[in-house]
Structures are given as structure tokens and as C-alpha cells.
C-alpha positions as CSV (number, residue, x, y, z in Angstrom):
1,X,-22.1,-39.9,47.3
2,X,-19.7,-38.4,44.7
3,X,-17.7,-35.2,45.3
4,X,-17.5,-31.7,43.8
5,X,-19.6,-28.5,43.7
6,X,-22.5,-28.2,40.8
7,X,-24.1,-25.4,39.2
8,X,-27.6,-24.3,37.6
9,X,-28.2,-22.0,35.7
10,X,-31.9,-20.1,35.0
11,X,-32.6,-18.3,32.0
12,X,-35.8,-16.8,33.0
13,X,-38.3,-14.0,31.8
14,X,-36.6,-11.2,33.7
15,X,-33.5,-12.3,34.4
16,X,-30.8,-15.2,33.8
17,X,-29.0,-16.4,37.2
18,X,-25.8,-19.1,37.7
19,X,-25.8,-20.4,41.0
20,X,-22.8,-22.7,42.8
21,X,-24.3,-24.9,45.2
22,X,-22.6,-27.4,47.8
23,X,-24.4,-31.4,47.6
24,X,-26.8,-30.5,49.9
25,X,-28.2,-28.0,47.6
26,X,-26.6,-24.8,49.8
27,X,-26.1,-21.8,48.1
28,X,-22.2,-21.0,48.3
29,X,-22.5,-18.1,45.2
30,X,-25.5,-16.7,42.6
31,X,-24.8,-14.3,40.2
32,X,-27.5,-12.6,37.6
33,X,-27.9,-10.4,34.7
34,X,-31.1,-8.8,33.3
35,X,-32.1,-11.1,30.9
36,X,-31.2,-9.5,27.3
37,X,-34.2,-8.9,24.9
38,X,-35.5,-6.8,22.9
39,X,-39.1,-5.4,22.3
40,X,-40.8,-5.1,19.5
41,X,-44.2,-4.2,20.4
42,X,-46.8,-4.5,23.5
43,X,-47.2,-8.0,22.5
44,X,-43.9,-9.0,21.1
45,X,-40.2,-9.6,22.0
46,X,-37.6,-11.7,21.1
47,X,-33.9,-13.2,22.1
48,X,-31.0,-13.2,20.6
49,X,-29.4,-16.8,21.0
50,X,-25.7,-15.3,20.7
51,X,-26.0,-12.6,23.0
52,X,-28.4,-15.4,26.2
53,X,-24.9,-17.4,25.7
54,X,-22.7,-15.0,26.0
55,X,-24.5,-13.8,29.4
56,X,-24.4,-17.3,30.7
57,X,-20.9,-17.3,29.8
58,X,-20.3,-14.1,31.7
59,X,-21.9,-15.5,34.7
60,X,-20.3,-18.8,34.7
61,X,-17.1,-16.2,34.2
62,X,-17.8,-14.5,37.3
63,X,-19.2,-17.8,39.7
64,X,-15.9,-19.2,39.0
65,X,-14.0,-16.8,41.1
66,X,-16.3,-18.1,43.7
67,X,-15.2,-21.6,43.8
68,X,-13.3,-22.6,46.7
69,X,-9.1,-23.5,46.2
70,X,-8.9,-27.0,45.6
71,X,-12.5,-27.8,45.5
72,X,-13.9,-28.6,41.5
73,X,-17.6,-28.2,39.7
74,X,-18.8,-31.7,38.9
75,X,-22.2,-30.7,36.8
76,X,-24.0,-28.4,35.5
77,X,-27.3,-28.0,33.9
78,X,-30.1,-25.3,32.8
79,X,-32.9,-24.8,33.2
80,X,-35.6,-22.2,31.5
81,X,-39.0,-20.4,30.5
82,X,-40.5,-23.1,27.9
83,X,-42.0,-22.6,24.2
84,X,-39.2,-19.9,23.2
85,X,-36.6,-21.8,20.5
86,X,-33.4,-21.6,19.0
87,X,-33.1,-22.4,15.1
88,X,-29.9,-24.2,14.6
89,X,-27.8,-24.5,11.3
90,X,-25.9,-27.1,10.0
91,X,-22.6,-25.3,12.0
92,X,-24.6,-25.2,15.2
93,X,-25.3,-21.6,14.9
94,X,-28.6,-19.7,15.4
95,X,-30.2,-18.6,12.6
96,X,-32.7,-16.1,13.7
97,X,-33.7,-14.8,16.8
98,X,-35.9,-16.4,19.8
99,X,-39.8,-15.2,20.3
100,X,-39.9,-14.8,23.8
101,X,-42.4,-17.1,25.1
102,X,-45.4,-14.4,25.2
103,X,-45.0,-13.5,21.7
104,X,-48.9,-12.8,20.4
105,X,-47.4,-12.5,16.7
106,X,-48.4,-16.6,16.0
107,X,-52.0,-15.9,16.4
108,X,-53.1,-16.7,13.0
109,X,-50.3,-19.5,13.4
110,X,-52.1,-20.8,16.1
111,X,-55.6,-20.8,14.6
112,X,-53.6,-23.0,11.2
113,X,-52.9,-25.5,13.8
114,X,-56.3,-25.4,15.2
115,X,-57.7,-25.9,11.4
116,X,-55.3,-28.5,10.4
117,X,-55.2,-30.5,13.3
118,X,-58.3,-29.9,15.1
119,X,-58.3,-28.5,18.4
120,X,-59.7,-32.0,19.9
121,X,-57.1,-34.5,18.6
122,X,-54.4,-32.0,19.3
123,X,-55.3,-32.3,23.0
124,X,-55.8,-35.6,22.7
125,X,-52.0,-35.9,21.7
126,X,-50.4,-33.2,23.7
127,X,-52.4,-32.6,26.1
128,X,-52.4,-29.1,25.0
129,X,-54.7,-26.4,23.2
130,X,-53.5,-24.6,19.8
131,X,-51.8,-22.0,22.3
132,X,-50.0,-19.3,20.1
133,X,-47.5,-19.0,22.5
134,X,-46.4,-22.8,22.5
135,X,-43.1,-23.8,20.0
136,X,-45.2,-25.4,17.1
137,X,-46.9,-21.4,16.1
138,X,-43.2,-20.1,16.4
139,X,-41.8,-22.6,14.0
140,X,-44.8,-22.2,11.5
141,X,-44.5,-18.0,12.0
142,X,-40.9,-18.6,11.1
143,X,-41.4,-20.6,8.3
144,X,-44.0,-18.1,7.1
145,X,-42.5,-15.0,7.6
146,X,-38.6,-16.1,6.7
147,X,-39.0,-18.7,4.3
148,X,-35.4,-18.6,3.2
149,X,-33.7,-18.7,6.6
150,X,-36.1,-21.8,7.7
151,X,-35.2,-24.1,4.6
152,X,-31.4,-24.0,6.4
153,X,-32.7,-25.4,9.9
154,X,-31.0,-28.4,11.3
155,X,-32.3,-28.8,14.6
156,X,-34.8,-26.5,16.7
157,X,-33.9,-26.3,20.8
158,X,-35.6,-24.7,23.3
159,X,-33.8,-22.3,25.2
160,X,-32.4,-24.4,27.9
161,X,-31.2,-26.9,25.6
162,X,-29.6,-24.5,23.5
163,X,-27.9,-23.4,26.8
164,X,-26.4,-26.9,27.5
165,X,-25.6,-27.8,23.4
166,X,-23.5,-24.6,23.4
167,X,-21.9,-25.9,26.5
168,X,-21.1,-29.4,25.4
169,X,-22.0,-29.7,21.7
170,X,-24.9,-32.3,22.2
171,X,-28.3,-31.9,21.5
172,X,-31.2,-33.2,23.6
173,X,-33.9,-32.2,25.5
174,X,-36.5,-33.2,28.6
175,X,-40.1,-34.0,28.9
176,X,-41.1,-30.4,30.3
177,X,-39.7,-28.4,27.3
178,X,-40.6,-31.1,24.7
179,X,-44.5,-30.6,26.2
180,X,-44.0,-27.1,25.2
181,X,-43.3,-27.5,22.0
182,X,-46.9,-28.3,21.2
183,X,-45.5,-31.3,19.1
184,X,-45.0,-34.3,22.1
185,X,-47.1,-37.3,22.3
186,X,-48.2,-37.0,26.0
187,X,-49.2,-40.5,25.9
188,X,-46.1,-41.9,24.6
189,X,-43.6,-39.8,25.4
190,X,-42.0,-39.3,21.8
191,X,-42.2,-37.1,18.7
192,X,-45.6,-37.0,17.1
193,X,-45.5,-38.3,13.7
194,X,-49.0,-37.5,13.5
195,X,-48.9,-34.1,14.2
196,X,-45.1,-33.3,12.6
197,X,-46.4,-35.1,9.6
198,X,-49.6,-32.5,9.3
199,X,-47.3,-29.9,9.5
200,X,-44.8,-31.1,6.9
201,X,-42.0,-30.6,9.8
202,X,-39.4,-33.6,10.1
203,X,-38.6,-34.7,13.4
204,X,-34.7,-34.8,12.5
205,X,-35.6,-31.3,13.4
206,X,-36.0,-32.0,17.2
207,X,-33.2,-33.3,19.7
208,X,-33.7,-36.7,21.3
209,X,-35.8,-36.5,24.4
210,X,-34.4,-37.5,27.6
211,X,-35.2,-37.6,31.1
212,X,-33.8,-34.4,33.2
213,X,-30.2,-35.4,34.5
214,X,-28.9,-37.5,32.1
215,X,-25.4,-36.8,31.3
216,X,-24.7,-35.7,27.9
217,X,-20.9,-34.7,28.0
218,X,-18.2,-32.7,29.6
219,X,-17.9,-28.6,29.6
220,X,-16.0,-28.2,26.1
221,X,-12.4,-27.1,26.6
222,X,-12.5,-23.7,24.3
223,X,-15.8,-23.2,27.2
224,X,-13.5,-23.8,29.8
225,X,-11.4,-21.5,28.7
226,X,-13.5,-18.8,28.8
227,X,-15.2,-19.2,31.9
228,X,-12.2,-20.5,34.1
229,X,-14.1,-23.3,36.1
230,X,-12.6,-25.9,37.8
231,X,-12.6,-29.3,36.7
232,X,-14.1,-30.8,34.4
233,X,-18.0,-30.4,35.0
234,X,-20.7,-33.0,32.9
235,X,-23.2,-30.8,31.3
236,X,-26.7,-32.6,31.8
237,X,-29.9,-32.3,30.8
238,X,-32.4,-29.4,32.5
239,X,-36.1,-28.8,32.4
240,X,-38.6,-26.1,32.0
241,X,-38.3,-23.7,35.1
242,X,-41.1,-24.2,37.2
243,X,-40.1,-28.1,37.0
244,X,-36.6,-27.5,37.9
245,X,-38.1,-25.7,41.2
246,X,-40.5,-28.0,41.8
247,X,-37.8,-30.9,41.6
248,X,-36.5,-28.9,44.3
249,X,-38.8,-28.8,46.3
250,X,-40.1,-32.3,46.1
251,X,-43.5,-32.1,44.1
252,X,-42.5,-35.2,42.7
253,X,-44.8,-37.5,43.6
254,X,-49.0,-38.1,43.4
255,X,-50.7,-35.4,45.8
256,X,-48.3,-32.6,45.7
257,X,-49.3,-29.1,44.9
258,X,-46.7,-27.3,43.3
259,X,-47.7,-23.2,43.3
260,X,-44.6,-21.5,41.2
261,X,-44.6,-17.7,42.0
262,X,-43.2,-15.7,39.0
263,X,-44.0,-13.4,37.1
264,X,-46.4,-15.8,35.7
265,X,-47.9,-18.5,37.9
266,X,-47.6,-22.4,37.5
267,X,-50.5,-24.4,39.5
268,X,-49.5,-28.2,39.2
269,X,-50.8,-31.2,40.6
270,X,-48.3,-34.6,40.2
271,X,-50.0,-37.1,39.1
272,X,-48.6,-41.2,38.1
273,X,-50.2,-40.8,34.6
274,X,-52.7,-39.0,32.2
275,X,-56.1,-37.8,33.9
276,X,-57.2,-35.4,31.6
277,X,-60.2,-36.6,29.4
278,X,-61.0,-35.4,25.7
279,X,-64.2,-33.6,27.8
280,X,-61.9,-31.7,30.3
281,X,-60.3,-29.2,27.7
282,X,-62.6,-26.6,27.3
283,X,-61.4,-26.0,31.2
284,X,-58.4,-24.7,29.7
285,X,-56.1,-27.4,31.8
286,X,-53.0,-28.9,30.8
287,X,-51.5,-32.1,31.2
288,X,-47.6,-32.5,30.8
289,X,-44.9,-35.1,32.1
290,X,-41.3,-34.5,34.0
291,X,-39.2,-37.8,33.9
292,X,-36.1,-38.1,36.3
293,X,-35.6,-41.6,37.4
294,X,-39.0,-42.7,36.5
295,X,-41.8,-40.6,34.3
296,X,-44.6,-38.8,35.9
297,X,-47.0,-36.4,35.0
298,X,-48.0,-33.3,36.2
299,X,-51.7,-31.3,35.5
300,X,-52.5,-27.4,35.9
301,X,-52.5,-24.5,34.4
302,X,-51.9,-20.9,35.9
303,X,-52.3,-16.8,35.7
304,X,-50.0,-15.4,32.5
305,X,-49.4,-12.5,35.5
306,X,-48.9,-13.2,39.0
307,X,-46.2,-11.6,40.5
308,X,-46.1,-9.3,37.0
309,X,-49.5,-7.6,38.2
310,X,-47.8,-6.9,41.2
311,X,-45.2,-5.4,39.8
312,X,-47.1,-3.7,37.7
313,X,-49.0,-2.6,40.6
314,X,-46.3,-1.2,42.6
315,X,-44.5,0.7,39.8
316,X,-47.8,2.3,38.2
317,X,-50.0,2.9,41.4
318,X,-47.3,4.7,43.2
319,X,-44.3,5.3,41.4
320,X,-41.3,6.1,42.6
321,X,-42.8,4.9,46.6
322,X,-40.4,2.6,48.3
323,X,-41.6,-0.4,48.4
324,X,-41.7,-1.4,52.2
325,X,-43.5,1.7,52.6
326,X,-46.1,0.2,50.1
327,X,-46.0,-3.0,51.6
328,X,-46.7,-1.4,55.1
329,X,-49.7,0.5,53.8
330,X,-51.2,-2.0,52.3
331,X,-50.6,-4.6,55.6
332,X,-52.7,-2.0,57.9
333,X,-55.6,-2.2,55.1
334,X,-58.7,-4.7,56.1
335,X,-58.9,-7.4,54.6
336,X,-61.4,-7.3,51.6
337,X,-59.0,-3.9,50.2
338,X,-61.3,-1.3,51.6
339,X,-64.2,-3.0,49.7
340,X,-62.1,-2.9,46.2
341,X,-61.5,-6.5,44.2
342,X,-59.2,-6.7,41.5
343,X,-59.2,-9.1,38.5
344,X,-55.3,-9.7,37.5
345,X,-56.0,-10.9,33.8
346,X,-53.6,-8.7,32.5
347,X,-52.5,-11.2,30.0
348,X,-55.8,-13.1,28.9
349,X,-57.1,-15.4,31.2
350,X,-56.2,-19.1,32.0
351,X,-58.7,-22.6,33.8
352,X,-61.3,-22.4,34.6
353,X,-62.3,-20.2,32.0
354,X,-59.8,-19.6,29.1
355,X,-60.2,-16.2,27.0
356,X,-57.8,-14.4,25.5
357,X,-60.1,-11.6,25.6
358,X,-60.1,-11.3,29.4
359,X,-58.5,-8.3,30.9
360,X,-57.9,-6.9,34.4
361,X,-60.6,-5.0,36.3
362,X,-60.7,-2.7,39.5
363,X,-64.5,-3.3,41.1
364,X,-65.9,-1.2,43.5
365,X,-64.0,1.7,43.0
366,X,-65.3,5.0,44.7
367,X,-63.7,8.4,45.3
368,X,-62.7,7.3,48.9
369,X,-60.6,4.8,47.4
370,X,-57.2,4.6,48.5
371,X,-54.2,3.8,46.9
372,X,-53.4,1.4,50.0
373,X,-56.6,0.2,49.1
374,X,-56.0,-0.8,45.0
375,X,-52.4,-2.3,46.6
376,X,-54.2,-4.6,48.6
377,X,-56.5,-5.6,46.2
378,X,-54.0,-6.3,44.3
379,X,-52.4,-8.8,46.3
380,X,-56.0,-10.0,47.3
381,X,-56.9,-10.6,43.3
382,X,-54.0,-12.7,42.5
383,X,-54.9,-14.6,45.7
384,X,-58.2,-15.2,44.7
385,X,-57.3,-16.2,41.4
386,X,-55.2,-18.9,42.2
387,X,-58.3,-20.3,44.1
388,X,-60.3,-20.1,41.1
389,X,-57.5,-22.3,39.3
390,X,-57.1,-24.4,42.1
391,X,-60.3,-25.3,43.0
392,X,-61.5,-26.3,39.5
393,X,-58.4,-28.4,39.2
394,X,-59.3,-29.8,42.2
395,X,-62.8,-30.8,40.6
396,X,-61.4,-32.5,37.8
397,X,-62.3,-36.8,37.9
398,X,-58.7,-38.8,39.0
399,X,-57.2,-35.0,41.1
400,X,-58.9,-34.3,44.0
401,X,-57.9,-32.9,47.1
402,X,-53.7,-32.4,47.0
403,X,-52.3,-33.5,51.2
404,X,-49.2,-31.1,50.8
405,X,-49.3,-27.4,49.2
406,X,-45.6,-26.5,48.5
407,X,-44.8,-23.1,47.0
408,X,-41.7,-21.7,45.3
409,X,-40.2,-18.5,43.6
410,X,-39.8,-15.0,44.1
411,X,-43.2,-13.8,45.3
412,X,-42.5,-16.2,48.6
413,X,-40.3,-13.0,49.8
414,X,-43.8,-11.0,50.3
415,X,-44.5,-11.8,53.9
416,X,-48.2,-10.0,53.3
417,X,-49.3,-11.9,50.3
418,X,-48.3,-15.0,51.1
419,X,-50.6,-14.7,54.1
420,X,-53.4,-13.2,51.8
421,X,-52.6,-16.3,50.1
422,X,-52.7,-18.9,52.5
423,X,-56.0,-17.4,53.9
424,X,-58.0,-16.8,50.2
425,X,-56.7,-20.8,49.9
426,X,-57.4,-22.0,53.3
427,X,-54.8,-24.1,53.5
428,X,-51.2,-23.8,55.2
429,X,-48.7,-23.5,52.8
430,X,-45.2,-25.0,52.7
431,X,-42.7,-22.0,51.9
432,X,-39.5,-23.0,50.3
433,X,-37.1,-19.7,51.1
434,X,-34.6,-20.2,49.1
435,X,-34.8,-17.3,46.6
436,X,-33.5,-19.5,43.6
437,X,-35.2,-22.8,43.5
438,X,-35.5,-23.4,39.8
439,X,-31.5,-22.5,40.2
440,X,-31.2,-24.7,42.5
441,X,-33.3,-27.6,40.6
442,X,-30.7,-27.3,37.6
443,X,-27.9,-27.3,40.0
444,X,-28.9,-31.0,41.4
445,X,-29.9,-32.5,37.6
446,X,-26.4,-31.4,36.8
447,X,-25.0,-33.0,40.2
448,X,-27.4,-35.9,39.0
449,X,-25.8,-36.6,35.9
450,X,-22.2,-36.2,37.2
451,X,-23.0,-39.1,39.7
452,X,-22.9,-37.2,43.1
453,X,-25.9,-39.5,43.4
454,X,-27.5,-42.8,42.8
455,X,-30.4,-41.3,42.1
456,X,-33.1,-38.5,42.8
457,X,-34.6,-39.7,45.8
458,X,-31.1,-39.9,47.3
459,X,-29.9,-36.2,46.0
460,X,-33.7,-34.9,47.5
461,X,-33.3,-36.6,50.8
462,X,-29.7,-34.9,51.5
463,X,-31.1,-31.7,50.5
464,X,-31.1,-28.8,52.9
465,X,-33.0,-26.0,51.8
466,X,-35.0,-23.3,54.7
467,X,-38.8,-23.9,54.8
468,X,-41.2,-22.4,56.5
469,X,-45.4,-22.9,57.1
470,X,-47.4,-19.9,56.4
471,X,-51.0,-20.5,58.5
472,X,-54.2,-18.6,56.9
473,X,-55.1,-15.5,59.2
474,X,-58.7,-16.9,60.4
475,X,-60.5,-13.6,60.5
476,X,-59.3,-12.8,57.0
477,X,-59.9,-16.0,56.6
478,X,-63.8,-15.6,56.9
479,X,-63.5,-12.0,54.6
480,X,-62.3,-13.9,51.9
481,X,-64.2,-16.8,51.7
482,X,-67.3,-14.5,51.5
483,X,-66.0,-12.1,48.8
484,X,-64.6,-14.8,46.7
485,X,-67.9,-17.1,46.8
486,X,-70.6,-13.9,46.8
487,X,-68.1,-12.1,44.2
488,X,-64.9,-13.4,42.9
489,X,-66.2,-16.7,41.7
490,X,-68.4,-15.3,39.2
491,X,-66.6,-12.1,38.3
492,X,-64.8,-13.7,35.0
493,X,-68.7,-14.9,33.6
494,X,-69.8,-11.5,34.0
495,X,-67.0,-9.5,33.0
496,X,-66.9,-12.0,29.3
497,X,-69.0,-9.8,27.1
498,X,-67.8,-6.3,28.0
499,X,-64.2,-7.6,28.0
500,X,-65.1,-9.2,24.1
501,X,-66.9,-6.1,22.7
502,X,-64.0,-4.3,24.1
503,X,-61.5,-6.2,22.4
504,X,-63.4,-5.9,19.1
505,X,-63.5,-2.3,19.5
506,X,-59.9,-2.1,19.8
507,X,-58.9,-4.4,17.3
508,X,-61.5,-2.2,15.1
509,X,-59.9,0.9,15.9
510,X,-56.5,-0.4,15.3
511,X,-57.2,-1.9,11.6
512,X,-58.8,1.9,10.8
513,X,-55.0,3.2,11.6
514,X,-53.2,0.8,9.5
515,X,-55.4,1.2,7.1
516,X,-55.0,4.9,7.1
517,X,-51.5,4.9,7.2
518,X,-51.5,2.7,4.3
């Protein structure tokens, strides 16, 4: 095994964190900034690509004071949220600004590629549906709304690699992000003529693709400079950020369950190749691929909010409440939230049942309800969600039944909803603890690339990272599995027309304002 220290850095939704990390993955430093944006509308926000790098370079700034005398960083990589891209000149500089990756303003972008494409042989290529979040509607938005700016775009990066090409001045980019972009060939692994050539894009445009923690060149000196670190660390490539955590944590091979707890959810199964059938879209799953020393493939899908609707439950049921003292009340609540369920499609929801019409729902609200009560429910309806995911996933021909549920990211620090969690799934859950794992997945890709390692297998098996089992609580156990097959289960179906004739009304109402502005 090689020597020296490696760090990883996560430019996430929320927030964008550097950590320093010792071979065997321990944390020796993490440092973080609110992750600059700005918003435009409910719907809408966006990144500037100068001002992301210059936080990372005021992290990496501030982690070098925290290297030890004598000791030196040998790698580095990044990892970060997916579909969000950079639109690089001929000097290497941005053009324009980022969407963020929930940006609803590709809609009609998204319905062209549906049109052009066909929604069928689109999944057949990518794996994907014509998601309006996804890079391919940003890039046709761009072109459509800033026509001038897009005729002088050399290269388009996802964040991540944008992160690492600023570092080292090469371009390239992983499996997990090129999925993203809505313009991979699942099947082979490279650009999509096909689909590039329908959109009159030219695949100069995109970076080579490359699996995660392949070297792509030294830290440049005027970077060095800036930042102060030691040595002379090998930037490498990353990967999309529930990857990077779930490269942590092991879900690299057939018959893990990765759950990524963020503020959106990732629900992946690893897979050895392609399962998904032409038949098996209109479930709303995706397939995607990871490669590190050898390719895989990984299917799922997710809630848009998970830890979001929690948030957004804490800070708008009770604001200004501490929140242990939430947390408390809503532990010495009965299971079942004193007879409330919640629905947490606060963003549209995902598989089984994709809509982007879906929104969230309190049912069985009564004025007895307590606010302990809608807390619980909360916590119970994300829960119960994830089973709804899960188990249709589960369903689909070549899955079936995962032999090791491993779960990651910042909601595994809520001791009560991870047993909610464990006992709406049934299953014990594998808890990784560390706070940072998709930090701590870049960190190793960059340790990767600097040749600390042989391989993966050998940087995973000298990892040491605090786990913990989390057992489902039998007699919620028994409350859950009877609300969620009497009620959850069917709660989206019945929920579909009010939530459409809702969204009509709105988008109704909001064309009569324009209009009367106008």
C-alpha cells in the first residue's frame, strides 16, 4: 500500500464539504460551506461555476491547515449531485450558469426529447425516461433560450468534473454522471450517436468517459498555490454522490441494497448487467452503471424528498422548536402517528407510480390531531414510501430479494426514523455512521488513482468506517405492516385524480395572471 493522506470533496444540494481522510478511510478533518445558489423561482435555481470553485478552493484552503507536519495529500477527487452542467469555452471558462439539478424550467425541453426520440427507444438506450431534470433538457433549454452563448461551447461537464478539470486542467467523466446526462448508451457504455445525432449535438461536446479513480493528473501549481496542500496530490476521477457513498459502503456487488438518505432518496439494487426490459418503464425505474475496476450496474429509483420533507416538517410544523424536543415528542407517539399517514410527494412522485402531478397529503386528520402526531407521520410516510419503492423493485424479473440492506447519509443520525424505517421495511438495516460517506467515497477514488492501492477490493477491505445494525421494533412492526397494506399501498392510485385536476387548476389559475399582467 502507498503512502499519504487523500481527500474528497462533495458538492451536494445543500452544502459542499472537503474531507481529509487517513488510508483506512478515517476522518482526520471535514470542512463545509452552504452550497452557493441562487433562486429563481419555487421550481428553479441555478450555480454559478466560478463562485462552486472558488468554495472548493476555500475549503481545500482551510483542510490544509489540517494536514499533519511532514505527512502529504496523495489524491483527490469529487464527487456530486448528477444532471446539473457546466458549459465550457474554448479558454476553459463557464459560460453560463448551472440549473441545479431540480430545475422544472426544461419541461417543454423534456417533452422535444420525448417527441423526437420517443420515450421507448430512449429507455431502450439510457435506460432512462425524458426526465426534465436530466442534462440532455438543460443543454436543449440552453440552446433555446441563449442561442448565442451556446454556439461558443466547447465541452459540457457535470459538476463534479468541472470540479476536478479546474483542479488539473483535464476533462473526463464517470459512468454515474454520464447516465445523467440522459445522452449514455447504457448498453455500451459510450456516447450515443444515435441520440446526440437526433439532437444535432456533437459528442466533442462531452469529456471522455472513464471509470471512477482513474488518474487524470497532478493538482496544478497556480491551485497549489492557493490552497497550500502538501505534496503533490493526483486529481482523479469521482462519481455521482450517492455512488461515491455507496462505493463506501461496499454496495458493489450483485445483492446489495444501497438506501442513500438525503435530501432526496437513492434506492439501488447492484446488479452484474442490464435487467430492465423495454416493458418495465412505465414503473418509472432506472437502470445506470458505476465502473471502478470492473463495470457494473446498478437499478432503482427513489423519493425527490426524503430527508427534505423532514426538514420541511420540522421547520414548518413547529418552527422555531428545538429539534430534540421534536424528536422526543414524536418518539413517545404510537406507532401509526395517532392514526395520521402522510404522503411525502412533495416533489412529484417516483416507481412504482411516476407522476409529476403527485403531491403530498396529510390523511386522517382530525381536530385531536397533534403536532407530535403530523411529526411522526412524517417520519412514518417517508418510511412507508421507501417500501413502496422497494418492494416493486424487488418485483421486477432478474432483482429479487437483496441479502444485505446497507444505508448511508445524513438521515442515519435520526435514531427514531431509522427504527421507523427498519420496522415499515422489515428488515435490519446496516447503518454506516460516518456522517460523510459520499466524502468519503471521493476521498478513496482519489487514493485509488494515486496508487495507495492495487485496486478497489483492496482499498474497501482496509477500510474502517463505524457500522451499526438497526433491528425493526416488532410491535411497530405489526402497526405498520397493517397500515401500509390496508392503506399506504393504495394511497398514490387514489390520491391520482384529485392531485391531476389540482394541478390543472393551478396551472389554469396561473396562465389567467400572466395573461393579466400581460
Amino acid at each position: 500500500m502507498g503512502e499519504g493522506l487523500i481527500i474528497g470533496v462533495d458538492v451536494g444540494t445543500q452544502s459542499v464539504r472537503a474531507l481529509l481522510a487517513d488510508a483506512a478511510g478515517r476522518t482526520l478533518a471535514c470542512v463545509r460551506r452552504a452550497t452557493p445558489s441562487r433562486r429563481i423561482s419555487e421550481y428553479s435555481a441555478e450555480y454559478d461555476p466560478d463562485v462552486l470553485w472558488s468554495c472548493v478552493i476555500e475549503l481545500l484552503r482551510e483542510l490544509a491547515q489540517h494536514v499533519p507536519k511532514g505527512q502529504v495529500v496523495a489524491g483527490i477527487s469529487c464527487a456530486s449531485m448528477g444532471e446539473s452542467c457546466v458549459l465550457v469555452g474554448v479558454g476553459g471558462e463557464a459560460l453560463a450558469p448551472a440549473l441545479a439539478w431540480f430545475d422544472r424550467r426544461t419541461e417543454a425541453d423534456a417533452e422535444e426529447v420525448a417527441a423526437l426520440i420517443g420515450a421507448d427507444r430512449l429507455f431502450e438506450i439510457t435506460g432512462y425516461p425524458p426526465d426534465a431534470t436530466l442534462t440532455l433538457c438543460k443543454l436543449l433549454w440552453h440552446r433555446r433560450s441563449q442561442p448565442d452563448c451556446f454556439a461558443h461551447v466547447k465541452l459540457v461537464l457535470p459538476i463534479s468534473p468541472w470540479i476536478a478539470f479546474k483542479l488539473c486542467g483535464v476533462a473526463a467523466v464517470d459512468p454515474s454522471l454520464a447516465a445523467r446526462t440522459l445522452c449514455l448508451d447504457v448498453n455500451t457504455g459510450t456516447w450515443s450517436d444515435e441520440l446526440l445525432g437526433t439532437f444535432g449535438l456533437k459528442s466533442s461536446l462531452f469529456p471522455p468517459i472513464m471509470p471512477s479513480g482513474t488518474p487524470l493528473g497532478p493538482v496544478l501549481p497556480s491551485v497549489l498555490r492557493q490552497t497550500g496542500l502538501a505534496g503533490a496530490p493526483m486529481v482523479c476521477v469521482g462519481a455521482q454522490d450517492h455512488i461515491a457513498g455507496g462505493f463506501a459502503a461496499g454496495a458493489t456487488r450483485p445483492g446489495v441494497f444501497l438506501d442513500s438518505l438525503g435530501t432526496s432518496e437513492a434506492i439501488l439494487v447492484t446488479t452484474d448487467r442490464p435487467k430492465l426490459k423495454l416493458d418495465d418503464r412505465r414503473f418509472g425505474f432506472v437502470q445506470t452503471s458505476a465502473a471502478l475496476d470492473e463495470r457494473f450496474y446498478l437499478i432503482g429509483s427513489g423519493l425527490n424528498r426524503s430527508g427534505g420533507a423532514i426538514e420541511w416538517a420540522l421547520r414548518t410544523i413547529a418552527p422555531g422548536i428545538p429539534r430534540q424536543d421534536l424528536l422526543e415528542e414524536a418518539m413517545a407517539e404510537p406507532a401509526g402517528g395517532g392514526g395520521v399517514i402522510f404522503v411525502p410527494n412533495l416533489a412529484g412522485s417516483t416507481a412504482p407510480s411516476p407522476d409529476s402531478a403527485a403531491a403530498g397529503a396529510f390523511i386522517g386528520l382530525t381536530d385531536a390531531t397533534k403536532r407530535s402526531s403530523l411529526l411522526r407521520a412524517v417520519f412514518e410516510g417517508v418510511a412507508m414510501e421507501a417500501r413502496l419503492v422497494s418492494d416493486a423493485l424487488f418485483e421486477l424479473p432478474g432483482v429479487g430479494q437483496p441479502d444485505d440492506f446497507r444505508l448511508i447519509g445524513g438521515s442515519t443520525r435520526n435514531a427514531l426514523f431509522l427504527e421507523i424505517k427498519a420496522s415499515v421495511l422489515g428488515r435490519t438495516l446496516t447503518v454506516y455512521d460516518e456522517p460523510e460517506m459520499t466524502a468519503v467515497g471521493a476521498a478513496l477514488l482519489g487514493g485509488l488513482g494515486a496508487g495507495l492501492w492495487p485496486d478497489f477490493a483492496a482499498a474497501a477491505s482496509g477500510l474502517s468506517l463505524p457500522v451499526r445494525k438497526v433491528a425493526p421494533n416488532p410491535a411497530w412492526r405489526r402497526v405498520y405492516e397493517t397500515l401500509y397494506a390496508s392503506v399506504y399501498r393504495d394511497l398514490h392510485h387514489s390520491l391520482a385524480s384529485a392531485n391531476r385536476s389540482f394541478a390543472n387548476c393551478r396551472a389554469a389559475g396561473a396562465a389567467k395572471t400572466e395573461g393579466g399582467r400581460a
